[in-house]
C-alpha positions as semicolon CSV with decimal commas, in nm:
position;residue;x (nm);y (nm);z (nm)
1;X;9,253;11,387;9,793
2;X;9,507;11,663;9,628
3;X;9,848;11,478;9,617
4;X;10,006;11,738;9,892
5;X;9,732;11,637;10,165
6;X;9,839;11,244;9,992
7;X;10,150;11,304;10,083
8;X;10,091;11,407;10,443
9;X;9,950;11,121;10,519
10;X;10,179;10,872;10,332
11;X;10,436;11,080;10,522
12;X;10,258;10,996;10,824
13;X;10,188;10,594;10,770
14;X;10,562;10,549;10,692
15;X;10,685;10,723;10,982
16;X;10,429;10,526;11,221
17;X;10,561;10,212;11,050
18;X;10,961;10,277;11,078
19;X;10,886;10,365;11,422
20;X;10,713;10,088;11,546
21;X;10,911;9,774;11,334
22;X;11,204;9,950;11,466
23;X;11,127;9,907;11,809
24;X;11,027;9,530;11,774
25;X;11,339;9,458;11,667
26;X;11,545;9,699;11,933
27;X;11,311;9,482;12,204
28;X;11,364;9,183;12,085
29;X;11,761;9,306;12,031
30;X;11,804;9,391;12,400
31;X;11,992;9,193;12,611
32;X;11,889;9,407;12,898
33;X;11,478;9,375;12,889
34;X;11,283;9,150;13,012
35;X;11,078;8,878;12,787
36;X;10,752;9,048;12,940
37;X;10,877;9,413;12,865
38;X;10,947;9,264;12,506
39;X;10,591;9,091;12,490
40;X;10,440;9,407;12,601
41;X;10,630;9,614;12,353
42;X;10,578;9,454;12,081
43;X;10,195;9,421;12,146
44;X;10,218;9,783;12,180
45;X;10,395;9,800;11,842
46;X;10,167;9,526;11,680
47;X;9,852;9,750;11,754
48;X;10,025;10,036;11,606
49;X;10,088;9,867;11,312
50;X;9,820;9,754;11,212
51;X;9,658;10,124;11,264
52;X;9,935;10,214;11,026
53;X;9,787;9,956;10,812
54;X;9,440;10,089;10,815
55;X;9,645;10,412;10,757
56;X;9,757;10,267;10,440
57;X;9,420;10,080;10,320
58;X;9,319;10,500;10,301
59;X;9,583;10,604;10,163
60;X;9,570;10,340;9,835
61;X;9,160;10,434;9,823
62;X;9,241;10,833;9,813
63;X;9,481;10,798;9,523
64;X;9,223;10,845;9,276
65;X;8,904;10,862;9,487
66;X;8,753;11,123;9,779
67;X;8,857;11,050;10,120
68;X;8,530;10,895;10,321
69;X;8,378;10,920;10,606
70;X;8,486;10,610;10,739
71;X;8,816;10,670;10,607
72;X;8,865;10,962;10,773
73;X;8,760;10,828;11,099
74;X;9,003;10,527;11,057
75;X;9,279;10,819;10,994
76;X;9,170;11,006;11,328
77;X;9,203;10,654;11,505
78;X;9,545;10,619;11,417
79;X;9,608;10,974;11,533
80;X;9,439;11,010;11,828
81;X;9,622;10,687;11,969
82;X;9,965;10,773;11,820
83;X;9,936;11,100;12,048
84;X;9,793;10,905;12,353
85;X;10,087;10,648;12,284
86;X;10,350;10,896;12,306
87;X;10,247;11,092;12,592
88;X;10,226;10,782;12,776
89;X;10,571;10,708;12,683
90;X;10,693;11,031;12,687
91;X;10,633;11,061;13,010
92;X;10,761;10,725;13,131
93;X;11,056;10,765;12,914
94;X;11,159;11,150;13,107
95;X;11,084;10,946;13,436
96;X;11,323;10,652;13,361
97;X;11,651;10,584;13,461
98;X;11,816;10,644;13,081
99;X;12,058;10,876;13,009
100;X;12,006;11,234;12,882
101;X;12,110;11,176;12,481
102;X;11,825;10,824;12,488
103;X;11,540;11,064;12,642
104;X;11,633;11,356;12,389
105;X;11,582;11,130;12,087
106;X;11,295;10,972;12,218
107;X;11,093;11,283;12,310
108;X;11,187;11,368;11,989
109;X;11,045;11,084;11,801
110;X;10,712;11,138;12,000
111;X;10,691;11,515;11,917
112;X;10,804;11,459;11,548
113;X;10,478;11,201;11,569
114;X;10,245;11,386;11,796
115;X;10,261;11,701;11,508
116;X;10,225;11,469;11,207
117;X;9,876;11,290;11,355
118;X;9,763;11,656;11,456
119;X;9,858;11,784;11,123
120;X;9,666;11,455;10,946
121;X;9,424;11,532;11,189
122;X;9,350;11,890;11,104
123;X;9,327;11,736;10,737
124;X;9,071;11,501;10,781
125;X;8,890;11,632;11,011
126;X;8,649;11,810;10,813
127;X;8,512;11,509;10,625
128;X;8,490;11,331;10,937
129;X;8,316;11,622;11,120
130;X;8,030;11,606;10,815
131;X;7,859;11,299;10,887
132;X;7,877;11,361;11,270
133;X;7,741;11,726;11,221
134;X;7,440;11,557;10,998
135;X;7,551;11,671;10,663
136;X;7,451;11,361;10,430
137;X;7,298;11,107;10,698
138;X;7,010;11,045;10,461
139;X;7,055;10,890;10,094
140;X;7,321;10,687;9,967
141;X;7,619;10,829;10,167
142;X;7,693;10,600;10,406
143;X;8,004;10,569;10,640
144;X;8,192;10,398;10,344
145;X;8,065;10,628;10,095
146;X;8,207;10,958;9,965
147;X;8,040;11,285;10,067
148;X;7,962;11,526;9,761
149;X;8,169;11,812;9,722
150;X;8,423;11,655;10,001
151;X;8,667;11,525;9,706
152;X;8,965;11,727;9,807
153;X;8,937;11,646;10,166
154;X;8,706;11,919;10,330
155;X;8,854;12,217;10,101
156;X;9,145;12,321;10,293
């Protein structure tokens, strides 16, 4: 993968990592929530994590070797439920009692996360898209396998 499209996603894994270890340790910080609502939260940030992790696993393969198939599709996990995530909790978050300046930053996080997956997204979705449009389903190119000619990510 070309070391700008690297850096996306490293971009990407780090941010989805600050994000959710900070909020395990603002939940488990509060005085004000409830042990459940920090259970739930950090389950919810657990989950994340180790997408982030799977994230990373990618990342370290790509340094020096094509992105796969089925590393592409663990990528597009970890976006597509980052964006479901923070609609979710975008939503709940606007319909909550906080105050104005906690919803701004919050939104904010979500959009700032929402346009990195669909960014990463747009990236790796063209590797991904090859094995599901039949391009290499016969041979040695299996899910965990490198497609030919997709070494720098689908040519974008």
């Amino acid at each position: 993968m070309p070391r700008r499209r690297w850096a996306l996603l490293a971009v990407f894994v780090a941010w989805t990592a600050y994000i959710w270890v900070s909020r395990i340790a603002n939940a488990w910080g509060s005085s004000t929530e409830s042990t459940s609502s920090k259970v739930v939260s950090t389950v919810l940030s657990a989950v994340m994590l180790a997408l982030a992790v799977g994230g990373l696993v990618v990342l370290v393969q790509t340094w020096r070797r094509p992105l796969t198939v089925a590393g592409a599709w663990i990528v597009q996990v970890l976006c597509g439920v980052t964006v479901v995530v923070w609609v979710v909790r975008g939503v709940q978050i606007l319909a909550s009692d906080h105050d104005a300046p906690f919803k701004i930053v919050h939104v904010a996080l979500g959009v700032v996360s929402i346009v990195l997956a669909a960014l990463v997204w747009r990236m790796v979705a063209p590797v991904a898209g090859r094995r599901s449009n039949g391009v290499g389903t016969s041979g040695p190119s299996g899910p965990g396998r490198p497609l030919a000619g997709v070494a720098d990510g689908g040519g974008r």
